[in-house]
C-alpha positions as CSV (number, residue, x, y, z in Angstrom):
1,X,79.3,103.8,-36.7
2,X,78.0,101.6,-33.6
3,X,78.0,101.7,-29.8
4,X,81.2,100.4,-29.1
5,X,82.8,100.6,-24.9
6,X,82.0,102.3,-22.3
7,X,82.0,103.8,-18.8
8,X,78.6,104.5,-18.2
9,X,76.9,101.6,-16.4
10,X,79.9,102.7,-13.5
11,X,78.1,106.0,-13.1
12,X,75.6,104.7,-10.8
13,X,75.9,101.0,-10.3
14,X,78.9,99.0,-8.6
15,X,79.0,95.8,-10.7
16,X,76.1,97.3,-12.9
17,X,77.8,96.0,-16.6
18,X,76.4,92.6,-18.2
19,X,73.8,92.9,-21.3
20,X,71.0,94.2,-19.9
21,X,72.6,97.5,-18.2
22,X,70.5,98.7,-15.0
23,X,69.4,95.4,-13.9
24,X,72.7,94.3,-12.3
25,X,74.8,95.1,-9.5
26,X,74.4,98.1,-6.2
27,X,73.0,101.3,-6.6
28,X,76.1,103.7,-5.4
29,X,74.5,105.7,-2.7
30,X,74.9,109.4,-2.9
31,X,75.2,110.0,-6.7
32,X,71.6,110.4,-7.4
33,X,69.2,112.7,-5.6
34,X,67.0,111.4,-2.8
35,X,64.0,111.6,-4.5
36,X,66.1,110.1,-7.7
37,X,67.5,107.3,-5.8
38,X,64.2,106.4,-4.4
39,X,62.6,106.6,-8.4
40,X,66.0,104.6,-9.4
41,X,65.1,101.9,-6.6
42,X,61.7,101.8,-7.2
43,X,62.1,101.2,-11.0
44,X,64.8,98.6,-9.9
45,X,62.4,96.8,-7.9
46,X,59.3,96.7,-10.3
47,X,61.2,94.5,-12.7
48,X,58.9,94.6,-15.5
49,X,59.4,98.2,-17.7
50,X,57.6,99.6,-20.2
51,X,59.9,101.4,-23.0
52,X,58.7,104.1,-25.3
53,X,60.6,102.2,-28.3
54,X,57.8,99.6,-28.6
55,X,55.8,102.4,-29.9
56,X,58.8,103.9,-32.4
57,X,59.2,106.7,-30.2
58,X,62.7,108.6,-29.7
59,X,65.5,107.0,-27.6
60,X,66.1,110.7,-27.1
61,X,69.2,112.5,-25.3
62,X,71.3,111.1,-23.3
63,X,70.5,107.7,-23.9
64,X,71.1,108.2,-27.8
65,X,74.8,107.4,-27.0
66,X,74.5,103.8,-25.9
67,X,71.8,102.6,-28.3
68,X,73.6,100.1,-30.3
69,X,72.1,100.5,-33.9
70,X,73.6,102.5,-36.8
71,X,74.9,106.2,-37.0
72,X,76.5,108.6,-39.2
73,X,77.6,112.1,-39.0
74,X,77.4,114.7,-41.7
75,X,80.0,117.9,-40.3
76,X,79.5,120.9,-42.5
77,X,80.7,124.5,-41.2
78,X,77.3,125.6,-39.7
79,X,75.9,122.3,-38.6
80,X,76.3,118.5,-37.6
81,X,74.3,116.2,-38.3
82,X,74.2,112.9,-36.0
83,X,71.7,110.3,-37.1
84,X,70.6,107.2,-35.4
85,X,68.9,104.7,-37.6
86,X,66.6,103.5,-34.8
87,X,63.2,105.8,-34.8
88,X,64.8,108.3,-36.8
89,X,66.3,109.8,-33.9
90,X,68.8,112.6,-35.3
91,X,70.7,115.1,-33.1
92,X,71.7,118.7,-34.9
93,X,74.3,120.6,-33.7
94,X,74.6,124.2,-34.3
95,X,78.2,124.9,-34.7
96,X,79.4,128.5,-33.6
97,X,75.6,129.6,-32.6
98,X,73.8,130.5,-29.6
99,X,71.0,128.5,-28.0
100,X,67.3,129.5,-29.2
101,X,64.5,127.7,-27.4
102,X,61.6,129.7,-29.3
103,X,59.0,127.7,-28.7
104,X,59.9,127.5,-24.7
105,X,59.8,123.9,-24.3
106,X,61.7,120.3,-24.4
107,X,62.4,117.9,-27.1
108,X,63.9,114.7,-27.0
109,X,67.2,115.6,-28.3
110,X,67.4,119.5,-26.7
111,X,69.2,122.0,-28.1
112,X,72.9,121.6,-28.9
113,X,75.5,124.1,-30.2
114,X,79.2,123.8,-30.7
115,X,82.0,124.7,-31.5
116,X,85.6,123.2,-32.8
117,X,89.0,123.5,-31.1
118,X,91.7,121.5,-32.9
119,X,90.4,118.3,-34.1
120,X,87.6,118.3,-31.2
121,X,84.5,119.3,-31.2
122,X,82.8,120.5,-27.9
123,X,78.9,120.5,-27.7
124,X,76.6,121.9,-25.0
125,X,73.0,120.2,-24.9
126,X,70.3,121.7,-23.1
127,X,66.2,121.4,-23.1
128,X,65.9,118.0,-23.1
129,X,62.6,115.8,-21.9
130,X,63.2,114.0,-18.9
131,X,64.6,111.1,-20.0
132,X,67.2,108.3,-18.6
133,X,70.4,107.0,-19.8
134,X,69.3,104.0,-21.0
135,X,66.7,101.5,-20.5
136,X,66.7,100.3,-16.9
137,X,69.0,103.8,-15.8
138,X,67.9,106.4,-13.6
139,X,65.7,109.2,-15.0
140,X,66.6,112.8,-15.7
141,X,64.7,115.9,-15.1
142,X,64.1,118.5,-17.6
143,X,66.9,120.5,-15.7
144,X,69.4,118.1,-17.8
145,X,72.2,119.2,-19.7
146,X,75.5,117.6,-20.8
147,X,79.1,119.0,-22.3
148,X,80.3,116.8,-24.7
149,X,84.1,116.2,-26.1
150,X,84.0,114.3,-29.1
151,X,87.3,113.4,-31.2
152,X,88.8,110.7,-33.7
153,X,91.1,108.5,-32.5
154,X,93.6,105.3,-33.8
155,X,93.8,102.1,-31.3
156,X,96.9,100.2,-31.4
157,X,95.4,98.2,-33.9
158,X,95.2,100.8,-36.3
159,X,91.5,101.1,-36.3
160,X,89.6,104.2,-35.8
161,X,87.3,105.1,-33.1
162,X,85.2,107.9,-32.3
163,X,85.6,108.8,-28.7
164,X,83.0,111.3,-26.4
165,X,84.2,112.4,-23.0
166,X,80.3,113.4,-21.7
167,X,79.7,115.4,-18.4
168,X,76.2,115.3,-16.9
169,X,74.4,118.3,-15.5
170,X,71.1,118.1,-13.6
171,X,70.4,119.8,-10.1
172,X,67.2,117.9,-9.7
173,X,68.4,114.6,-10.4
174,X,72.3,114.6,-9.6
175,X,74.0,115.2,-6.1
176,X,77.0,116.5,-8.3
177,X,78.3,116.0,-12.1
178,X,79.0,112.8,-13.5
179,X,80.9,111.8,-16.3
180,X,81.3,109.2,-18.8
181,X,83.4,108.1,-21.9
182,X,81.5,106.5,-25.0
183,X,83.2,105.1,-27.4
184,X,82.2,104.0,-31.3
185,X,83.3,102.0,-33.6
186,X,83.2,101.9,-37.5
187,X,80.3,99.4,-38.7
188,X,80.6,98.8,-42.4
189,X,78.1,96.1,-43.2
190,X,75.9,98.4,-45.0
191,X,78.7,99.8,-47.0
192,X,79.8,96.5,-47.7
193,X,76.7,95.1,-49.1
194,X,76.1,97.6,-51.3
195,X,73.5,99.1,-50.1
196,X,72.3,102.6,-49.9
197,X,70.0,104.2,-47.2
198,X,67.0,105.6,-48.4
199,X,64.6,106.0,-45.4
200,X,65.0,105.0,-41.8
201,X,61.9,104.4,-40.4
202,X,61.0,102.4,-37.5
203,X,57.5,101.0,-37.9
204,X,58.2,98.6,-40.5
205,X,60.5,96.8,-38.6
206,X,59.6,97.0,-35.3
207,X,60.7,94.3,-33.2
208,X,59.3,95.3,-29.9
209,X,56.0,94.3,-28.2
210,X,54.2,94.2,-24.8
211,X,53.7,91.5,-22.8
212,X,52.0,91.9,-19.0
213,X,53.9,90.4,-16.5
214,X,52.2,88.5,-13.0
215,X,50.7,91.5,-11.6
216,X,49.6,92.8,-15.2
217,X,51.8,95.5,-15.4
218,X,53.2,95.8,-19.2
219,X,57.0,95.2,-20.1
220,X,58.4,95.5,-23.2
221,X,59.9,92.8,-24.8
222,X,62.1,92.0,-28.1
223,X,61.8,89.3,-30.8
C-alpha cells in the first residue's frame, strides 16, 4: 500500500498543497501555539532544512502516514503490524492491551494499542519524540498523541482503499485538536514483478545528501 489523498496540508496552511507540502501557501493563525507558530514561521522562513532521512533515521509518528514509499500490514488477534519500507520504520499495535511505557521515555513511533469495532480498527498513540507531520510541517512536542480510525473501503471504481480518520492531540503545540483523513491505495508493483521482500534497509539505497546553502546552513537534498 502507498500514500494515496489527503487532508492534511489543510490543517495548518491555506493553499499549503503542491509537491513539496509546507512550503506553500499562509500559515492559518490560531491553530498552532504561539510559541509553535513562531517555530512554524521561523522554519518557513529559513528555507533550507535539514531532514533526519539523509542519515536513515525514522520518519517516525505522525509523519509515517504521508511518506509515500511502501507499506503492509500484518493483523493477527494480539497485534498489528504496519511497516514502512523507508528506514525500516514499523508501527506495532497492541490490540486489546493497555499502554506500558517501562522504560519512561519516547520513541519514534510511541506506544499504540487498539482495539476493533466492526470492520474498524481504533488506535490510540502516545510517547512519541517530538516530531512534525511531514518535512516542512510544524513540529510536535513530546505531549503528542493521536486517535486513529482506520477501515477498508470500495471507490466507485471498485478499487479498494484504506482510509484513516486521525485526530491530533498536543497541549504544547495545538491551540485545540486537529484532524485529518489519509487515504492509501494498493501498490502492486512488487507483487507483480515477482519479487519477494527479504530485508528493508535504508543505507543501501540512500538517495538523500547534504548540500549547504548561501549562508552554509545544510539542506537535504534528493537525487
Amino acid at each position: 500500500w502507498s500514500a494515496a489523498g489527503n487532508t492534511s496540508t489543510t490543517l495548518f496552511l491555506k493553499g499549503g498543497g503542491g509537491p513539496k507540502l509546507g512550503t506553500r501557501g499562509e500559515i492559518i493563525p490560531g491553530v498552532l501555539t504561539p510559541a509553535y507558530e513562531a517555530a512554524f514561521k521561523m522554519r518557513r522562513s529559513l528555507g533550507a532544512e535539514y531532514d533526519r532521512l539523509t542519515r536513515c533515521e525514522p520518519a517516525g509518528y505522525p509523519r509515517w502516514l504521508l511518506e509515500p514509499y511502501v507499506r503492509e500490514f500484518v493483523n493477527t488477534p494480539r497485534q498489528s503490524w504496519w511497516m514502512n519500507d523507508l528506514a525500516n520504520d514499523t508501527r506495532r499495535i497492541y490490540i486489546d492491551q493497555e499502554h506500558k511505557n517501562i522504560d519512561g521515555t519516547h520513541s519514534p513511533e510511541g506506544d499504540s494499542v487498539g482495539f476493533w469495532v466492526g470492520d474498524m480498527l481504533i488506535v490510540h498513540t502516545v510517547d512519541i519524540y517530538p516530531n512534525d507531520y511531514f518535512r516542512g510541517q510544524p513540529p510536535t512536542s513530546n505531549e503528542f498523541e493521536s486517535v486513529e480510525v482506520w477501515r477498508m473501503l470500495t471507490m466507485a471504481n471498485g478499487e479498494p482503499r484504506l482510509t484513516v480518520n486521525v485526530t491530533f492531540y498536543d497541549r504544547l503545540s495545538l491551540q485545540r485538536p486537529v484532524t485529518a483523513v489519509y487515504t492509501f491505495r494498493r501498490n502492486m508493483e512488487l507483487e507483480t514483478a515477482d519479487y519477494r521482500v527479504r530485508h528493508w534497509e535504508c543505507e543501501s539505497n540512500e538517495n538523500s545528501f547534504l548540500v549547504l546553502d548561501p549562508k552554509g546552513r545544510p539542506s537535504t537534498q534528493f537525487r
